[in-house]
C-alpha positions as semicolon CSV with decimal commas, in nm:
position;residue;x (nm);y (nm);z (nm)
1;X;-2,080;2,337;3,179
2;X;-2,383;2,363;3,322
3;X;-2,593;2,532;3,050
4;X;-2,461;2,225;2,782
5;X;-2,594;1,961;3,003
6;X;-2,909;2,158;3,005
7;X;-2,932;2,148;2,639
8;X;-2,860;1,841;2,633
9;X;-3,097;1,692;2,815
10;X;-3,344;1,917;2,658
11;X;-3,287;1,773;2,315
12;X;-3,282;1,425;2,479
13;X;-3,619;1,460;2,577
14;X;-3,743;1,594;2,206
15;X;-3,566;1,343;2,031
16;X;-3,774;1,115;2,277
17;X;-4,097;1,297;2,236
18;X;-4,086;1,283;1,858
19;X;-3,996;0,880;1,836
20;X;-4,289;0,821;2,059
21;X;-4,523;1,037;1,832
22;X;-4,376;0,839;1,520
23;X;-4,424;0,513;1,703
24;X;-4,792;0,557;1,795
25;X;-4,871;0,640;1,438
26;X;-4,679;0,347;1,290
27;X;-4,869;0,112;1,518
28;X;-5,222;0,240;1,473
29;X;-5,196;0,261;1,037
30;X;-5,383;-0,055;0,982
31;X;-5,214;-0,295;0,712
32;X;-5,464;-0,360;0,398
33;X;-5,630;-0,674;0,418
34;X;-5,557;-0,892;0,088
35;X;-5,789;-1,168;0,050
36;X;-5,618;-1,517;-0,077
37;X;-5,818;-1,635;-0,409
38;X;-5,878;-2,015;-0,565
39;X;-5,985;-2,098;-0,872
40;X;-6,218;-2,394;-0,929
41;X;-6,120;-2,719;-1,014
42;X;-6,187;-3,069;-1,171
43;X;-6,213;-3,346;-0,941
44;X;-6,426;-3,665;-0,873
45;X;-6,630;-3,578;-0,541
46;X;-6,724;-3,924;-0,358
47;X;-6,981;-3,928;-0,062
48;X;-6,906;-4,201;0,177
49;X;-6,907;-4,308;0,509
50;X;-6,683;-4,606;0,725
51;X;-6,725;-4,924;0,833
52;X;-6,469;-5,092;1,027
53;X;-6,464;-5,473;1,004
54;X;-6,246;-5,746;0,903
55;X;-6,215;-5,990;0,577
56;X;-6,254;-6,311;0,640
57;X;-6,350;-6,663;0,443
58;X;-6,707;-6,717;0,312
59;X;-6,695;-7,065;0,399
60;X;-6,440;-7,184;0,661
61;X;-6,485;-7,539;0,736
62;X;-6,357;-7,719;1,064
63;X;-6,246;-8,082;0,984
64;X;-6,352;-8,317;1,242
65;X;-6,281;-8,677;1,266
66;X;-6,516;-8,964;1,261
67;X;-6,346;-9,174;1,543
68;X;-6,190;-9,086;1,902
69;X;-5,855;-9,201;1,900
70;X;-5,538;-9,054;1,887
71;X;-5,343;-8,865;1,577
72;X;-5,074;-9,105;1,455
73;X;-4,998;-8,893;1,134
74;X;-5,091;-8,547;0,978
75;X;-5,014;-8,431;0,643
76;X;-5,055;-8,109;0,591
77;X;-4,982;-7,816;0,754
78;X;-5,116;-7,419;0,729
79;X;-5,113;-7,314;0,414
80;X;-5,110;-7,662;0,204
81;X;-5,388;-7,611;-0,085
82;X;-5,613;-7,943;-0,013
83;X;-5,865;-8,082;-0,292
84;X;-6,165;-8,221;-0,152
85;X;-6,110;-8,558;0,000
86;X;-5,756;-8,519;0,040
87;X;-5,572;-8,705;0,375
88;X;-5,571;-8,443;0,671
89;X;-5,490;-8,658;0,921
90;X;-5,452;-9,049;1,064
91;X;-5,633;-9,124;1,379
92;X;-5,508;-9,453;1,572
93;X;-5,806;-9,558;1,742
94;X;-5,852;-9,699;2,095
95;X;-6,108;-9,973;2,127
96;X;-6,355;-9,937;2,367
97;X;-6,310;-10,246;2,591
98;X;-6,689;-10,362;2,659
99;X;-6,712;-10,274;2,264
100;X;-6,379;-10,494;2,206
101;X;-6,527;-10,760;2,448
102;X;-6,851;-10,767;2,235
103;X;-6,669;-10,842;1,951
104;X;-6,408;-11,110;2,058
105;X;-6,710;-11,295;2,207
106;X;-6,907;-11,292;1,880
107;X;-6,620;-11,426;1,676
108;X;-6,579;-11,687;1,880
109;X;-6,931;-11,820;1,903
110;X;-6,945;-11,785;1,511
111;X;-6,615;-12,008;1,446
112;X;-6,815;-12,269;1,628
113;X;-7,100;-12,238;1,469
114;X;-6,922;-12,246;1,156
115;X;-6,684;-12,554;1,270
116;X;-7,043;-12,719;1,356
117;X;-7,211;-12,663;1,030
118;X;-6,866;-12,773;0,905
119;X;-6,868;-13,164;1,011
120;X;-7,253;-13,165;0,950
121;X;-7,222;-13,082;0,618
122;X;-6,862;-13,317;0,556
123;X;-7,062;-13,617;0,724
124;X;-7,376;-13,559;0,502
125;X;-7,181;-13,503;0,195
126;X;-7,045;-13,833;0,227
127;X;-7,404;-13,983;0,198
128;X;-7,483;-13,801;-0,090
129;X;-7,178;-13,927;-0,270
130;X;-7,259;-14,306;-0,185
131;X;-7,588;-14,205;-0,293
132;X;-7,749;-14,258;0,089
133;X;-7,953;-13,987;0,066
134;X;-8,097;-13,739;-0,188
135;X;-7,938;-13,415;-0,281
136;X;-8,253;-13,210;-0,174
137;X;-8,159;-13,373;0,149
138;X;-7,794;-13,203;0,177
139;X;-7,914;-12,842;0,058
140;X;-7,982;-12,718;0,431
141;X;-7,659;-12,828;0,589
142;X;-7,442;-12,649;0,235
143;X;-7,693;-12,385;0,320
144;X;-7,621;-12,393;0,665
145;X;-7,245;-12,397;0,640
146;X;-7,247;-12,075;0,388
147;X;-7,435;-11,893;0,653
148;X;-7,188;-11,981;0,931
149;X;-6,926;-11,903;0,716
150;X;-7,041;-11,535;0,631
151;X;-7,067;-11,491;0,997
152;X;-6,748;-11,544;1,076
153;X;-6,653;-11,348;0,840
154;X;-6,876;-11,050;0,959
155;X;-6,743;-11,111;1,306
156;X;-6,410;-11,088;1,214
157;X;-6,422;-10,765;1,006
158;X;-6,650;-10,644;1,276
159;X;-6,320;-10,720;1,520
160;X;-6,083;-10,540;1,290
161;X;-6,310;-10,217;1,293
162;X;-6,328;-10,211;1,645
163;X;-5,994;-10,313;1,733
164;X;-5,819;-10,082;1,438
165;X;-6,083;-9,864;1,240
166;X;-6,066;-10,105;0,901
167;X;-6,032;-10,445;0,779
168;X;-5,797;-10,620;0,602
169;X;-5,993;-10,651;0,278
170;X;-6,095;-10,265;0,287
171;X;-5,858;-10,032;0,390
172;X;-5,932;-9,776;0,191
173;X;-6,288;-9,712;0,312
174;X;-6,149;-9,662;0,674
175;X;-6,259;-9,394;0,883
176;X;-5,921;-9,348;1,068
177;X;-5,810;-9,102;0,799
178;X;-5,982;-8,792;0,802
179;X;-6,004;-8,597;0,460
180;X;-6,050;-8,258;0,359
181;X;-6,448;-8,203;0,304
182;X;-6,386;-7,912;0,065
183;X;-6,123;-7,762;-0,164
184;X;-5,914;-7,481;-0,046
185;X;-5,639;-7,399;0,153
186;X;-5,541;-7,505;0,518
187;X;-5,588;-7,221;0,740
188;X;-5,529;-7,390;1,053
189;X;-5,381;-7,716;1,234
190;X;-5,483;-7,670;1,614
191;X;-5,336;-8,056;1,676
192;X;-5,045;-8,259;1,678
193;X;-4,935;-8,600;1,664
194;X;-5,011;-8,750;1,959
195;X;-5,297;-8,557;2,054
196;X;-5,655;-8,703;2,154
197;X;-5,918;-8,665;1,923
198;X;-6,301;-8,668;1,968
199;X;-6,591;-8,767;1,734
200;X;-6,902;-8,539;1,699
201;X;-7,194;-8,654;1,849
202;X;-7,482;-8,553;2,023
203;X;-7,333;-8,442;2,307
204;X;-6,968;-8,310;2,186
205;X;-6,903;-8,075;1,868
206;X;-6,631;-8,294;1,824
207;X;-6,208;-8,221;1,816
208;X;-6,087;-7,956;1,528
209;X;-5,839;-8,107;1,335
210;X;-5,789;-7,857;1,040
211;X;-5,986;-7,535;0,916
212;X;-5,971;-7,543;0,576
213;X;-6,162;-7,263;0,354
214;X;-6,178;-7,100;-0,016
215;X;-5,935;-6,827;-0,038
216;X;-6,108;-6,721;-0,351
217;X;-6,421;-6,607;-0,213
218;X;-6,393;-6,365;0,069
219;X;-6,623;-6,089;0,248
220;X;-6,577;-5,789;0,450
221;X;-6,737;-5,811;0,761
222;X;-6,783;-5,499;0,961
223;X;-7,035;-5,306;1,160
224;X;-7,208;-4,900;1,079
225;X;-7,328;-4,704;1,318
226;X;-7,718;-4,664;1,305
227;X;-7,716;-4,340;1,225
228;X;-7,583;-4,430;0,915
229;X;-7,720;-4,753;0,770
230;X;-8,004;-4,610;0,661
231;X;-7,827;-4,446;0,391
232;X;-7,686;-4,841;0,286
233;X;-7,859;-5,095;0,072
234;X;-7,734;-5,372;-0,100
235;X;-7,515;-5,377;-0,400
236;X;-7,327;-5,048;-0,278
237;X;-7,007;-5,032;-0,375
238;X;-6,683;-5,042;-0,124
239;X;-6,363;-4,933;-0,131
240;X;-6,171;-5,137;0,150
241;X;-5,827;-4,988;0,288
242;X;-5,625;-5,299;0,460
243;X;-5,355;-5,183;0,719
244;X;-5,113;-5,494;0,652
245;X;-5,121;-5,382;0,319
246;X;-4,984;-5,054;0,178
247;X;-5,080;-4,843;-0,090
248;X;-5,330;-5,100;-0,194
249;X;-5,727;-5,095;-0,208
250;X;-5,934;-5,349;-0,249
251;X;-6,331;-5,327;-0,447
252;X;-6,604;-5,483;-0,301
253;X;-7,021;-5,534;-0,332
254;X;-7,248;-5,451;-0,032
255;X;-7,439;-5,794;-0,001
256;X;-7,641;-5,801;0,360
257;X;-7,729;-5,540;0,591
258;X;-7,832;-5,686;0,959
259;X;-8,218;-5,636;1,053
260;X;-8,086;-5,582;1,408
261;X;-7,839;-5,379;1,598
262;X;-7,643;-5,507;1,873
263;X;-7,540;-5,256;2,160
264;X;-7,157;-5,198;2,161
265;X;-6,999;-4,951;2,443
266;X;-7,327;-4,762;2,430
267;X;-7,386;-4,753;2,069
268;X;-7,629;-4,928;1,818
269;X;-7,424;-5,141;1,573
270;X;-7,550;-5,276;1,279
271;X;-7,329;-5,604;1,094
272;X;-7,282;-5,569;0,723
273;X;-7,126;-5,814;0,478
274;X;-6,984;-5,739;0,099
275;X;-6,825;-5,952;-0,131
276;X;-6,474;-5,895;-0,187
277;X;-6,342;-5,875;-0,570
278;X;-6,018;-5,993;-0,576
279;X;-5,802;-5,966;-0,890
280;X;-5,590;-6,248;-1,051
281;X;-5,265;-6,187;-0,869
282;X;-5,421;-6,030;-0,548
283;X;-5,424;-6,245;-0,221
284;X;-5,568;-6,133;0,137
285;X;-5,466;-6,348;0,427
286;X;-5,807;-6,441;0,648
287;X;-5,783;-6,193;0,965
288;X;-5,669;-5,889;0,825
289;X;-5,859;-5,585;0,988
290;X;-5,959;-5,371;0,727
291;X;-6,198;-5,019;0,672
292;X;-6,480;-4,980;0,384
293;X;-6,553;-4,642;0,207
294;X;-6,856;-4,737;0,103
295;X;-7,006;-4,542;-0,135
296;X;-7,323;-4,338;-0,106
297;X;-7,293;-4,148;-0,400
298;X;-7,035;-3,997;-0,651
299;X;-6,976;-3,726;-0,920
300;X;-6,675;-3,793;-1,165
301;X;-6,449;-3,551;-1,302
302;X;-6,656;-3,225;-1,239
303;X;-6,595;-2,859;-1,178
304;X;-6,585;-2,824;-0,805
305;X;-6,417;-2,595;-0,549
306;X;-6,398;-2,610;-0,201
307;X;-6,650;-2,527;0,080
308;X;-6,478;-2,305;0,255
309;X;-6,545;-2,020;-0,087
310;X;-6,875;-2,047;-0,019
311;X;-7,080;-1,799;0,185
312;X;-7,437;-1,802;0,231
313;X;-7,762;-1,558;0,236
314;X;-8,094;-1,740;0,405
315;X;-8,097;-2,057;0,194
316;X;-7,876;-1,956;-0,136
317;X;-7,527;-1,988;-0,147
318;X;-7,280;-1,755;-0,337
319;X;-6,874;-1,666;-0,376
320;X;-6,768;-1,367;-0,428
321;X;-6,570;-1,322;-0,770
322;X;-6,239;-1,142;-0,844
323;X;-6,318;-0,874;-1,079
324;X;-5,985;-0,636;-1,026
325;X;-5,675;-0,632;-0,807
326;X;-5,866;-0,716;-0,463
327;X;-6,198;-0,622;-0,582
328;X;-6,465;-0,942;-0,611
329;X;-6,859;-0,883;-0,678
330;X;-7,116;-1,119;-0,557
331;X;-7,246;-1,441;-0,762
332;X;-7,478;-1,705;-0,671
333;X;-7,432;-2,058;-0,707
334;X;-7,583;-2,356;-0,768
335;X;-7,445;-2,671;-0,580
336;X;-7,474;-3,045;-0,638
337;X;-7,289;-3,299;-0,438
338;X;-7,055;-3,285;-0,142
339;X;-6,764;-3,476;0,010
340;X;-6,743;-3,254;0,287
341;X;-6,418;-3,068;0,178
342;X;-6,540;-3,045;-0,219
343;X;-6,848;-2,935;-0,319
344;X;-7,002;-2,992;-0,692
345;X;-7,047;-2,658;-0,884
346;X;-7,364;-2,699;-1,127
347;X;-7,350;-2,324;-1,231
348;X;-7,284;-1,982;-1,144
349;X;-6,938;-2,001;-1,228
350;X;-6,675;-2,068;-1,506
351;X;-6,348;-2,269;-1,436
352;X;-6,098;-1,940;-1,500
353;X;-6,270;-1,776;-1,235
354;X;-6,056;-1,627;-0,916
355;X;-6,295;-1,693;-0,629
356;X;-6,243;-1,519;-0,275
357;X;-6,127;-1,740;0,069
358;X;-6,359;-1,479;0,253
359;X;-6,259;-1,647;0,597
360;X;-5,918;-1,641;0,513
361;X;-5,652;-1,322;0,475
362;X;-5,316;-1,300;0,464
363;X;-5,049;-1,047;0,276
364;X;-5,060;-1,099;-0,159
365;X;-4,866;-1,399;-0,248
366;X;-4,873;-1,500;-0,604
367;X;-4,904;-1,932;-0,609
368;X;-4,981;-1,966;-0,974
369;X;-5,370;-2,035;-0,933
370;X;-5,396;-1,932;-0,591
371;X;-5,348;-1,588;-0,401
């Protein structure tokens, strides 16, 4: 009994021995490394950079009105299209009372003036007809009377104005309504009936009672860091990407580039403005945040591959080409434009060829152009 325990243990420990030896050598044979390969391709390569911004109006307008009173009637509302001189709004005015005063006094004083010139020129007129006195002699009191008679009439429209903003043989030119100065559409109505209104004058802006602006003629405005804007000038193209609005970009024409940065949490800003090209059926809503590729240079539909194939020696750049199964031999390049993932091949190359990922490895698996 004893002697097969022996044994046993004895082969125990050889069968032990031997899986260790075989275990070792399994680990340390090194796997062969198998390069993945790309093949060139046909691309448009676009060198941009971002500007973050907004697109707003070219023109907005704010509609004031040209009395203080209060709003007795508006009719439009945000979004109403508005052709220039179109009712906004109807202001109710409140006389001023010395103003009001003023005018009830002169009124007065010129319907008896006008009464006066009245029985001057009855009592002389009946003179002239019984042929008293000479018709050169009744010309200043018909004259007279006229005059008086326009004033009263000037004093009374000059109580109407005061009193109510217009006069009964002129409503139409009143300046209680206030009208739309341009054509566009209502962007915004910050008042309501019943709300006071201010004029503008010198020392007020005056009340807003509608923005109104073309909807047709928008701009990007946005800010670039400094470090880039003096790659920009004007007429650059833009591509701008609008968050409300998916899977949609809109074109647009660099126009103005700021002389002067403004400071921003510790960076130089520079503002920038482009034109926006909207098509027929395309409409942007005034706010929207939006992003600009603009532009600095592009390459269309050329043979291109990406920068991670290429490995340089002091200032030339080659890619090593497949020539067998894993085998590649060196070839230099020559390199045009970049997008920072694509570069432009101008040479060195053909489009069939199998290129290494030197920086890359992994075990062969065939993906049609790529390994």
């Amino acid at each position: 009994m004893k002697k097969f325990v022996k044994i046993l243990l004895i082969l125990i420990l050889v069968v032990g021995f031997v899986y260790t030896l075989y275990y070792l050598y399994a680990k340390s044979e090194e796997k062969p490394v198998v390069y993945q390969t790309e093949i060139p391709l046909r691309t448009d390569i676009v060198k941009k950079t971002v500007a973050t911004g907004s697109v707003v109006p070219r023109k907005e307008i704010e509609v004031k009105p040209q009395v203080s009173g209060i709003i007795d009637e508006i009719y439009v509302e945000a979004g109403t299209m508005v052709e220039k001189n179109d009712r906004i709004a109807l202001v109710k005015i409140i006389p001023n009372m010395v103003s009001l005063n003023n005018a009830e006094n002169r009124l007065r004083q010129a319907k008896i003036s006008l009464e006066n010139a009245k029985i001057d020129l009855d009592r002389n007129q009946k003179l002239r007809d019984k042929n008293v006195i000479a018709a050169a002699e009744l010309q200043p009191f018909t004259l007279r009377y006229k005059s008086a008679e326009e004033e009263y009439k000037a004093a009374y429209d000059n109580l109407e104005l005061i009193k109510k903003g217009e006069t009964s043989n002129n409503k139409s030119a009143t300046n209680r309504l206030i009208r739309a100065t341009i054509r566009g559409m209502v962007l915004d109505v910050p008042v309501e009936e019943g709300n006071s209104v201010i004029e503008a004058n010198t020392m007020n802006d005056g009340t807003t009672v509608a923005s109104v602006a073309d909807m047709n003629d928008l701009i990007f405005e946005g800010n670039v860091d400094e470090s880039e804007v003096g790659k920009l000038k004007e007429g650059m193209d833009l591509i701008l990407t609008i968050g409300a609005i998916e899977n949609e970009t809109f074109d647009a024409v660099l126009e103005y580039i700021s002389p002067k940065g403004v400071e921003e949490e510790g960076a130089i800003q520079f503002e920038i403005r482009a034109a926006v090209k909207l098509q027929e059926d395309q409409f942007i809503r005034a706010g929207y945040s939006a992003n600009a590729d603009i532009v600095l240079d592009r390459r269309d539909d050329v043979l291109a591959i990406s920068e991670a194939l290429l490995q340089f020696d002091g200032d030339s750049a080659f890619v090593e080409v497949e020539t067998g199964e894993q085998e590649f031999e060196k070839r230099y390049v020559e390199t045009g434009l970049s997008d920072g993932i694509n570069i432009e091949l101008l040479s060195g190359v053909e489009a069939e060829d199998k290129l290494k990922l030197w920086n890359r490895s992994e075990p062969f698996v065939p993906q049609g152009g790529r390994r």
